[in-house]
C-alpha positions as CSV (number, residue, x, y, z in Angstrom):
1,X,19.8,12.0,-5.5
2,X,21.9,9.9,-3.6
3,X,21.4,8.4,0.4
4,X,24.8,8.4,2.2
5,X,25.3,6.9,5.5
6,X,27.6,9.0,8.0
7,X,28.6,8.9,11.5
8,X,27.9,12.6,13.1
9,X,26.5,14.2,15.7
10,X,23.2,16.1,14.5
11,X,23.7,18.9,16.0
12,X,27.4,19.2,14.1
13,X,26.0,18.3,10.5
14,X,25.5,21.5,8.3
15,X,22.9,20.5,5.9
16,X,19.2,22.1,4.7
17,X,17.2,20.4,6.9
18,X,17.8,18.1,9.6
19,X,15.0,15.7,10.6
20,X,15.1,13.9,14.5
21,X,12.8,11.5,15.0
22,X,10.8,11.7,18.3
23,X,9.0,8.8,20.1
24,X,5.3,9.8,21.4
25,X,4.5,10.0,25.4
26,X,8.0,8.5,26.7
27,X,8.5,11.1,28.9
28,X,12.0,11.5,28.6
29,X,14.0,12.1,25.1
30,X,16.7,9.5,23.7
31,X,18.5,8.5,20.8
32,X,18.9,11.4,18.5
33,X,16.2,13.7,19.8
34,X,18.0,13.7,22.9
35,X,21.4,14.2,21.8
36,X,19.6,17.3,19.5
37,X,18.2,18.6,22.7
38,X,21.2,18.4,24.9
39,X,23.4,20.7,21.7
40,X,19.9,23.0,22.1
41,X,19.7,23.6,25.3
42,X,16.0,22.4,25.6
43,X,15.0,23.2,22.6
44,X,12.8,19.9,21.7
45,X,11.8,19.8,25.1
46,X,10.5,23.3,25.0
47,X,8.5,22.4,21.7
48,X,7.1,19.3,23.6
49,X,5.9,21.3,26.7
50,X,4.0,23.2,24.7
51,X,1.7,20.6,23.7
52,X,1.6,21.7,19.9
53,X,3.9,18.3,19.1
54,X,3.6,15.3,20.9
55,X,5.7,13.1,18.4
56,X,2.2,11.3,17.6
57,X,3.5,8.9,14.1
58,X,4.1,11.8,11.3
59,X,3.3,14.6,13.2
60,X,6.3,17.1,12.1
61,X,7.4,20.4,13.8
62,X,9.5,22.3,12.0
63,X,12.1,24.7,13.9
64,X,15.0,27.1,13.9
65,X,17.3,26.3,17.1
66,X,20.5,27.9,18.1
67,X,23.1,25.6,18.5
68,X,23.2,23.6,15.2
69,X,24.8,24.3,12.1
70,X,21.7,22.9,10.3
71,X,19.4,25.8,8.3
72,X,16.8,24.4,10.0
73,X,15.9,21.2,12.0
74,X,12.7,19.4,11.4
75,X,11.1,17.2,14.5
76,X,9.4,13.8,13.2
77,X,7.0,11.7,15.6
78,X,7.8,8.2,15.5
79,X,4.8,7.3,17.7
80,X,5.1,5.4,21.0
81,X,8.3,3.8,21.3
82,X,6.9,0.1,22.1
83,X,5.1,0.6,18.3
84,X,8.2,2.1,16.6
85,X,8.6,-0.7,13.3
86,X,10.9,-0.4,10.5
87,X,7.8,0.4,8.6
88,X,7.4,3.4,10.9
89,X,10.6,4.4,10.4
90,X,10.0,4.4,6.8
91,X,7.3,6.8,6.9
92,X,8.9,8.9,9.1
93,X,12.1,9.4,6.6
94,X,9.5,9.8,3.7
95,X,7.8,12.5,5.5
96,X,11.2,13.9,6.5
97,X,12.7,13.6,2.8
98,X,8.9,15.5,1.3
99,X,9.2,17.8,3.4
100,X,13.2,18.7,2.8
101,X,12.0,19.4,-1.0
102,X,8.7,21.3,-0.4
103,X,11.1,23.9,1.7
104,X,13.3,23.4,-1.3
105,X,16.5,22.5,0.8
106,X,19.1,20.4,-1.6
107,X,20.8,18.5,1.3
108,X,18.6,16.0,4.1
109,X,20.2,14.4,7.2
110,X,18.1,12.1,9.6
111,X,18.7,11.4,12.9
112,X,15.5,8.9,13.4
113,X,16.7,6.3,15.5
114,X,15.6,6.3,19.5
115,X,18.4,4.1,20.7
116,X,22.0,4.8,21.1
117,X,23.2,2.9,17.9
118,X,21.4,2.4,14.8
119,X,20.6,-1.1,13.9
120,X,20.6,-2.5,10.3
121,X,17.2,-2.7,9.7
122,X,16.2,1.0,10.6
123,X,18.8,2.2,8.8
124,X,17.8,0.4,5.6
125,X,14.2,1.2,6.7
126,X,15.1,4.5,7.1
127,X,17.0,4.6,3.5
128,X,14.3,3.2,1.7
129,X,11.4,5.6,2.8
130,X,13.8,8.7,2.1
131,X,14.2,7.8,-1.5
132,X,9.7,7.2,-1.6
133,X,9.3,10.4,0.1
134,X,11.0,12.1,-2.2
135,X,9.4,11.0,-5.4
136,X,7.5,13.4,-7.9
137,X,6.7,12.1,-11.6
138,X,7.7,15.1,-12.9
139,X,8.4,14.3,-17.0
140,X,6.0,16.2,-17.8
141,X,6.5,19.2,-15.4
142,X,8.0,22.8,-16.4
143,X,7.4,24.1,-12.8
144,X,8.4,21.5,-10.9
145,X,10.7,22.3,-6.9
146,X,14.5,20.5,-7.5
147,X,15.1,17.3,-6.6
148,X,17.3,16.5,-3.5
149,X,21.2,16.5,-3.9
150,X,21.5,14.3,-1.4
151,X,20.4,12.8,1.9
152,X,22.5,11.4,4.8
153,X,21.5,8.7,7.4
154,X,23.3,9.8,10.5
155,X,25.0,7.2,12.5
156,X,26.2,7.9,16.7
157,X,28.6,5.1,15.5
158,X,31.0,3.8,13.1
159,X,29.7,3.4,9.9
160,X,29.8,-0.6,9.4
161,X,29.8,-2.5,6.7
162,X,26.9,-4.1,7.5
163,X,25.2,-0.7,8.2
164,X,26.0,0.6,5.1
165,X,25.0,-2.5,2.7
166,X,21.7,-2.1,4.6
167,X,21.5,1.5,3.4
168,X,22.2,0.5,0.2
169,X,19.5,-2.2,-0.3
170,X,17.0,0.0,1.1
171,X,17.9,2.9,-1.1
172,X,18.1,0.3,-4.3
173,X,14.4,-1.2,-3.6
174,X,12.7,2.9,-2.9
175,X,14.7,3.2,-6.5
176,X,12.8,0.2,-7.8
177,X,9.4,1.4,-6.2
178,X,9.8,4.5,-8.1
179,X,10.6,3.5,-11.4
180,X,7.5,0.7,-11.3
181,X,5.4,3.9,-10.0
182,X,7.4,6.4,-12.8
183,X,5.4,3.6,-15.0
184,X,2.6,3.4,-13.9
185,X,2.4,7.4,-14.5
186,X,3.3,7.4,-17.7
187,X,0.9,8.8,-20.0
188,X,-0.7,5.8,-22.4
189,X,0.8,7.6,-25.3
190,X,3.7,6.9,-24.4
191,X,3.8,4.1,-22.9
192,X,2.2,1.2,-25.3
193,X,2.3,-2.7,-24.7
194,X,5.7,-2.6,-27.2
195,X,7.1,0.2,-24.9
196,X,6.2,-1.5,-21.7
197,X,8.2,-4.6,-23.1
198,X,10.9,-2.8,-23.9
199,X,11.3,-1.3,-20.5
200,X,11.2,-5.4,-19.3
201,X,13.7,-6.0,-21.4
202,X,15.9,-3.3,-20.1
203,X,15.3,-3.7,-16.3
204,X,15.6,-7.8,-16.8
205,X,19.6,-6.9,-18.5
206,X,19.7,-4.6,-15.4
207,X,19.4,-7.1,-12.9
208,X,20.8,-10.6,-14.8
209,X,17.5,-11.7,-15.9
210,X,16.6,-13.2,-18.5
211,X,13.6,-11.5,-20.8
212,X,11.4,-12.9,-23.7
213,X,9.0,-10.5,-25.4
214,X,5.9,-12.3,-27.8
215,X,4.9,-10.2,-30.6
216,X,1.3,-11.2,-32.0
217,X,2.3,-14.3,-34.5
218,X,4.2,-16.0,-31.4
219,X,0.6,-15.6,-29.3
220,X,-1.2,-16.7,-32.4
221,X,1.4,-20.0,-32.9
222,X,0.3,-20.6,-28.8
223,X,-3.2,-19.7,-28.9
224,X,-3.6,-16.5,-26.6
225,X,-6.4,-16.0,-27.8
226,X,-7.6,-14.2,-24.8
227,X,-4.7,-11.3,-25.5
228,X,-4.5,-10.8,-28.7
229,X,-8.8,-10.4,-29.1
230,X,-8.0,-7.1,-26.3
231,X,-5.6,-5.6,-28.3
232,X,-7.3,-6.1,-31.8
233,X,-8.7,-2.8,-31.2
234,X,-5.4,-0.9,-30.9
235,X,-2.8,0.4,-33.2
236,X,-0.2,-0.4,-30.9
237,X,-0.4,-4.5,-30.8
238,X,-0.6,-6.5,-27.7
239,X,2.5,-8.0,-26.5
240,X,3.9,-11.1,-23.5
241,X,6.6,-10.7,-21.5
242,X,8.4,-13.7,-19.7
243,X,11.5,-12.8,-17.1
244,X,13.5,-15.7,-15.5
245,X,15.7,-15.2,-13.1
246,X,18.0,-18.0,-11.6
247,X,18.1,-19.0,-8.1
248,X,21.1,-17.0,-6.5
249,X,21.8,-20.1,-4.0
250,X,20.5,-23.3,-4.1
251,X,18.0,-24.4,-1.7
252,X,18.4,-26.7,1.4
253,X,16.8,-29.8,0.0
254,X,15.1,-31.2,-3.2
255,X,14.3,-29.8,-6.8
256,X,14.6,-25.7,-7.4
257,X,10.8,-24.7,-6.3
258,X,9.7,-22.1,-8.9
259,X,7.7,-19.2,-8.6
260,X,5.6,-16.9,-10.7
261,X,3.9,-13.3,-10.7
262,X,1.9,-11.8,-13.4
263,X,1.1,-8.6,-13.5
264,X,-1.7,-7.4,-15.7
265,X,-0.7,-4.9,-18.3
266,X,-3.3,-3.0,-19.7
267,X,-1.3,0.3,-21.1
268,X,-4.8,2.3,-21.1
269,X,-8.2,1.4,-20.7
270,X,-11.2,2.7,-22.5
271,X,-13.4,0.2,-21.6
272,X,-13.9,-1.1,-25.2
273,X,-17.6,-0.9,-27.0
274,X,-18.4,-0.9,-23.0
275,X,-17.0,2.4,-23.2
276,X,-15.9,3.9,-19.6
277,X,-17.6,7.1,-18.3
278,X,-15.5,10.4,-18.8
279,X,-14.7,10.7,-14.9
280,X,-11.6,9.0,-13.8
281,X,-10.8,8.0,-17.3
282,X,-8.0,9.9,-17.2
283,X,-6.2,8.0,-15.3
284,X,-6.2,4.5,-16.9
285,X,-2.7,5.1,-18.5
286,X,-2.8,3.2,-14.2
287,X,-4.2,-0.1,-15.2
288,X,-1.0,-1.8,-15.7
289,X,-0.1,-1.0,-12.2
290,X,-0.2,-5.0,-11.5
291,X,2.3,-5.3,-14.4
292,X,4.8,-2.5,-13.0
293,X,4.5,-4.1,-9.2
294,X,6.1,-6.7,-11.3
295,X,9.0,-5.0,-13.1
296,X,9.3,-3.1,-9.6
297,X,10.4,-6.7,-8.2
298,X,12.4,-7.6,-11.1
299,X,14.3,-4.3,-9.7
300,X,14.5,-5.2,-6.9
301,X,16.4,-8.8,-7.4
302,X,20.3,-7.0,-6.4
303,X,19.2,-7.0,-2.9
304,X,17.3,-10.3,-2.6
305,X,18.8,-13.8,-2.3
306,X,16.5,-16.4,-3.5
307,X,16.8,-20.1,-3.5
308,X,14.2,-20.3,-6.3
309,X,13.5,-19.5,-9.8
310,X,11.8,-16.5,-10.5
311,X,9.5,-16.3,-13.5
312,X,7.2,-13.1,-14.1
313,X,4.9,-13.2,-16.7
314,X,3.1,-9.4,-18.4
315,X,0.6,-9.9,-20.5
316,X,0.1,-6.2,-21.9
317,X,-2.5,-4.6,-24.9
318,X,-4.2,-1.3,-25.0
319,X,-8.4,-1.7,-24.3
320,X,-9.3,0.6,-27.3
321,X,-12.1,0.9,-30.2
322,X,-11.8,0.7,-33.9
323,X,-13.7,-1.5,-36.2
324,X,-11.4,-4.5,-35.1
325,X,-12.2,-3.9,-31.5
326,X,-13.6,-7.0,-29.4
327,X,-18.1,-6.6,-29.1
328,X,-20.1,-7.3,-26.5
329,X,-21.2,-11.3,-27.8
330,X,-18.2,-12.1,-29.1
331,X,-16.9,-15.6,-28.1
332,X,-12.8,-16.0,-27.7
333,X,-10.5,-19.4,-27.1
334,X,-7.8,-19.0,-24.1
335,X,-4.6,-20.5,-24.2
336,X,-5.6,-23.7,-22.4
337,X,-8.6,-24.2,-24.7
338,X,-11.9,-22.8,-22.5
339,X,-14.2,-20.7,-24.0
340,X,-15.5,-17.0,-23.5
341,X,-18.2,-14.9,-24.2
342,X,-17.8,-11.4,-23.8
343,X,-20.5,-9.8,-22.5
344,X,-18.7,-7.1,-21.4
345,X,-15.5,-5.5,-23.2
346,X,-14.5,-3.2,-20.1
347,X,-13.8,-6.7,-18.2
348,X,-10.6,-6.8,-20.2
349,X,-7.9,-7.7,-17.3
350,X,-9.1,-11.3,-16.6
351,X,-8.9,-12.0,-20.0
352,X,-5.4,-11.2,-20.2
353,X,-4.4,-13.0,-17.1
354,X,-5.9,-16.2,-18.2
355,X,-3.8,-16.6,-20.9
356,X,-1.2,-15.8,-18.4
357,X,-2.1,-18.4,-16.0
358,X,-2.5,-20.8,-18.9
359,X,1.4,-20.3,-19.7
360,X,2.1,-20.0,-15.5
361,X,1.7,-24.2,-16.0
362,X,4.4,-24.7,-18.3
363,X,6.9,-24.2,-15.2
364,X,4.7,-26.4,-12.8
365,X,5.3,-23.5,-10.5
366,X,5.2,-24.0,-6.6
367,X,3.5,-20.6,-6.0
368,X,1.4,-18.3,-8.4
369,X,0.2,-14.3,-7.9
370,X,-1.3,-12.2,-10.5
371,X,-1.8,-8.7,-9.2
372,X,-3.9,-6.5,-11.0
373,X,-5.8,-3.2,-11.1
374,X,-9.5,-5.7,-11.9
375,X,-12.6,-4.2,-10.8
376,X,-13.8,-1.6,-9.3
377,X,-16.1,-3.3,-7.1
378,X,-13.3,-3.9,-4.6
379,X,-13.4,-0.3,-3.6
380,X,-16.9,-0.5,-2.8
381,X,-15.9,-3.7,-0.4
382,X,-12.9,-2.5,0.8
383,X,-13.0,1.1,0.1
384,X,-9.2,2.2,0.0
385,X,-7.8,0.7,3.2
386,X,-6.5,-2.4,1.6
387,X,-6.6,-4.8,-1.6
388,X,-8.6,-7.6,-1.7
389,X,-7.0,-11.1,-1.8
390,X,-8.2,-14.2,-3.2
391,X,-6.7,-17.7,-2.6
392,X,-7.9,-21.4,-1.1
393,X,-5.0,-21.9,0.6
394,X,-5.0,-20.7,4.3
395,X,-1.3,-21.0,4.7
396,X,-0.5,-19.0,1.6
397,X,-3.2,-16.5,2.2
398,X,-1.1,-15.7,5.7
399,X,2.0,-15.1,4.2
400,X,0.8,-12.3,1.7
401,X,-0.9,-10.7,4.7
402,X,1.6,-10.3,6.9
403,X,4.2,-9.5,4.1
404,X,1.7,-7.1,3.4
405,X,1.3,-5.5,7.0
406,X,5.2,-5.5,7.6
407,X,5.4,-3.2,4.7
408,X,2.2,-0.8,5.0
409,X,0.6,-2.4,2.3
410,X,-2.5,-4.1,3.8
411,X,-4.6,-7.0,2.3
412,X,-8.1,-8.3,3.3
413,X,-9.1,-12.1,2.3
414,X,-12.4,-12.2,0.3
415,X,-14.6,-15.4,-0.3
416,X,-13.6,-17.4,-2.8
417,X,-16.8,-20.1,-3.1
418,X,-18.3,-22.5,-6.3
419,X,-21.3,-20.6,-5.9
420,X,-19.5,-17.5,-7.5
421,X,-18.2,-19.4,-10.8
422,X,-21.4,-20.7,-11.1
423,X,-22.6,-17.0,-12.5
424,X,-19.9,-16.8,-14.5
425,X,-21.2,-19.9,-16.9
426,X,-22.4,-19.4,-19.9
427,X,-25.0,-20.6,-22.3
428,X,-22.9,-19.8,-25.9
429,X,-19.7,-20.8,-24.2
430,X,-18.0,-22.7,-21.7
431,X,-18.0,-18.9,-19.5
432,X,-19.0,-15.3,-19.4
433,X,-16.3,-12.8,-18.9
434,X,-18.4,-11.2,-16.6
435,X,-21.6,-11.7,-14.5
436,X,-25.1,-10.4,-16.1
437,X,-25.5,-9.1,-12.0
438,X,-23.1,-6.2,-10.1
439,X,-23.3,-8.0,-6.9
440,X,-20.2,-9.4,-5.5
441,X,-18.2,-8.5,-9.2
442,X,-14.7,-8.3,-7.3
443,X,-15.8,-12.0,-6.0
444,X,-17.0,-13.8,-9.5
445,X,-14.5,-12.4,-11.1
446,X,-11.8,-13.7,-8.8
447,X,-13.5,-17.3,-9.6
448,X,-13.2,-16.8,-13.5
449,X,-9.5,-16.7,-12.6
450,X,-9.6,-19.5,-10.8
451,X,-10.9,-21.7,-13.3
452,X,-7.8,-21.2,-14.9
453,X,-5.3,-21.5,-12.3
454,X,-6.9,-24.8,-11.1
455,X,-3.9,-27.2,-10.3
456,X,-1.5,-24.1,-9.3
457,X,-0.7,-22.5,-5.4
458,X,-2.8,-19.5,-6.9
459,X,-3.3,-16.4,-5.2
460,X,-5.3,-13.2,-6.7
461,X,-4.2,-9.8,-5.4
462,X,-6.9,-6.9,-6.6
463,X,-5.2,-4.1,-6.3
464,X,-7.7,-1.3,-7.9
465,X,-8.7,0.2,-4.3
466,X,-5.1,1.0,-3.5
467,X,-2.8,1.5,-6.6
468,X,-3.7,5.0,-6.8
469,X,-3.0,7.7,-3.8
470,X,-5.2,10.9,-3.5
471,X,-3.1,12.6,-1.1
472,X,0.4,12.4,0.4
473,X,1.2,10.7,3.4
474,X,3.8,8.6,4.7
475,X,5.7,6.7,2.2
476,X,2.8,7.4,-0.4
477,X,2.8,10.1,-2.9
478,X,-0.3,11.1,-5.4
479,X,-0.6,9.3,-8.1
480,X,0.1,5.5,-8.9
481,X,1.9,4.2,-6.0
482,X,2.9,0.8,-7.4
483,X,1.6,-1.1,-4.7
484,X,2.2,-4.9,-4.3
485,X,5.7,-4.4,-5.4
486,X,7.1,-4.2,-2.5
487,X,4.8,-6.4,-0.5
488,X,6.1,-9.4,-3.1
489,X,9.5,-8.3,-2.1
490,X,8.9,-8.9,1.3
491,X,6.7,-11.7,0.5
492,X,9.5,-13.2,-1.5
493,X,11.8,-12.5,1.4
494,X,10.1,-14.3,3.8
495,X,10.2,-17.7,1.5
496,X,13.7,-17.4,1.3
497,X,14.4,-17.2,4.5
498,X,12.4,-20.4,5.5
């Protein structure tokens, strides 16, 4: 499936389904909806007056007017104009583009701009959300409705140059979305720490990175002790994956600033000996959602320009049991020499980001985030709203959040004090991998990560509360979602333009 950008009148374009956007309590139509209504002869107004759409954001109507060539033409409300974001937009062409294949209509044009031209950013807005709308993980699906053949933006003037790179950035990062969520998906049998690097490795050629996989006597020579004692227990061994990718301009002033994700990897969780219950277990082939919002950025590098270096780092094993596996009172050395009793085998994630913090240092980055799927105890804090974020630093803490919120992808700052690494010591080694107490678990294990990030511009993103969607809506289908990857594109964004 394939977004096109075209000029056209709406009403002229034959195609499946045609989706107008429609601002909320204007009083008076414009843009698109206008134009559709004028062709119509009152048609959207006569749907309006009847009070059954108002254009509120997401609200669809769907309807069959005379006076198009269009099958059918489906209103989307944009809410009120003085709130209409490129975020909005984005939502409103997912909606728009799920719709289009639950009617099972091969062609989409959108009309969802309110003004008389359409501007760059809604129309790569508007390009992007089509693409996320449309996504089903359907691999493993024998019944599953067609895909798309394709969808047209549709322009009331020329189609630029500029307008069209737009469409194509925004249709190249919903592609990158989807293949970290197709990940994510994936069944654990078939995706396996070597199978996840491989995927690295392929996306890192895609883009001109540069990709280095560690098979377990490379972490052995460095001392990862941290992975390699989570994926003892497996048959499929652990593995690290390093991408680089070169600054595509250099910066303003000074040395190239370096920054690093980490994305934890874990292919499947079973929770070790501290075996998982049966509900919800299903859907731990998900716990390397933090590693997949990484490989969705990597994806993304075409339509970025970056006067850094980009480093992401994967650390990925399967959590399993065998006679190998890692037991509660086991004791383990990380990379950077601290260490850890295990007192409890299902808190596998830290451990595999502090031997990925541990290697972080070698590049004396400027800025570190690990993003991972860590404890379930954010969802009873945050519920599913939003993903917790840790991190000391004020300034750095206000650039993920609004990143976050330009994108839809919302992040609440949780306490990150001394008194919470001071549960996490231990009396048979230097720390416990988890607290002997449930309270605040989301919180003293944010400051077991700390202890190994010390000296680093750290941020932890925990992202178990939102990297799974129960319904659709908006931009977000069910399933793994891959969230964070596109907040650390904007994120990233944002850096490069200061």
């Amino acid at each position: 499936m394939d977004v096109f950008l075209r000029k056209s009148n709406p009403a002229a374009r034959a195609t499946g389904v045609l989706a107008v956007g429609v601002a909320e309590g204007s009083g008076k139509l414009s843009g698109a909806a206008q134009s559709l209504d004028r062709s119509t002869r009152g048609a959207v107004s006569a749907v309006l007056a009847t009070g059954d759409f108002r254009g509120k954001h997401l609200e669809t109507a769907l309807i069959y007017p005379e006076g198009v060539k269009a099958k059918r033409v489906l209103l989307v409300g944009l809410g009120p104009q003085k709130e209409l974001t490129p975020q909005r937009v984005l939502a409103a062409a997912a909606t728009a583009a799920r719709r289009a294949r639950e009617l099972g209509a091969e062609t989409l044009a959108m009309a969802l701009h309110t003004g008389a031209t359409l501007d760059p950013a809604t129309a790569s807005a508007a390009a992007e959300g089509a693409v996320l709308g449309h996504y089903r993980h359907t691999a493993y699906k024998t019944d599953a409705k067609p895909p798309l053949d394709r969808i047209e933006l549709l322009s009331p003037g020329a189609a630029t140059p500029r307008l069209a790179n737009a469409v194509a950035s925004g249709e190249l990062r919903g592609e990158a979305t989807c293949l970290a969520r197709d990940l994510a998906n994936t069944p654990g049998q078939d995706l396996v720490p070597e199978q996840l690097a491989e995927r690295a490795v392929e996306i890192a050629r895609t883009v001109g990175a540069t990709a280095q996989v560690l098979d377990v006597p490379a972490m052995e020579r460095l001392g990862m002790g941290c992975v390699l004692a989570v994926g003892r227990g497996s048959a499929h061994a652990p593995r690290f994956v390093v991408l680089e990718a070169a600054p595509t301009r250099k910066p303003r002033r000074g040395k190239v600033p370096t920054v690093v994700v980490i994305g934890k990897g874990v292919t499947f969780d079973t929770g070790g000996y501290s075996l998982k219950p049966r509900e919800g277990m299903s859907k731990m082939k998900y716990d390397m959602s933090g590693a997949a919002a990484v490989l969705g950025l990597f994806a993304s590098l075409p339509t970025l320009d970056l006067p850094f270096k980009l480093v992401g780092l994967i650390p990925s094993a399967e959590n399993m049991v065998n006679s190998r596996a890692l037991k509660p009172g086991d004791v383990i050395r990380a990379l950077d020499g601290t260490t850890i009793e295990v007192t409890n085998t299902d808190a596998e994630g830290r451990l595999l980001l502090a031997d990925a913090l541990g290697y972080a240092k070698r590049y004396k980055p400027d800025a570190v985030v690990n993003l991972a799927t860590l404890t379930g105890a954010i969802s009873i804090a945050l519920g599913r709203a939003c993903a917790g974020l840790f991190t000391r630093d004020d300034a750095f803490a206000a650039e993920l959040t609004q990143a976050g919120e330009s994108v839809g992808e919302r992040l609440w700052r949780m306490p990150l004090w001394d008194d919470y690494l001071v549960e996490m010591k231990g009396d048979t080694a230097d720390l416990l991998n988890s607290s002997e107490r449930r309270e605040g678990a989301a919180c003293t294990a944010a400051a077991f990560l700390e202890h190994f990030a010390k000296g680093m511009r750290w941020a932890h993103l925990d992202i178990a509360s939102t990297a799974w969607t129960y319904a659709d809506r908006g931009e977000y289908a069910r399933g793994a979602n891959a969230f964070g990857a596109r907040l650390l594109v904007k994120w990233l964004e944002g850096m490069a333009a200061k």
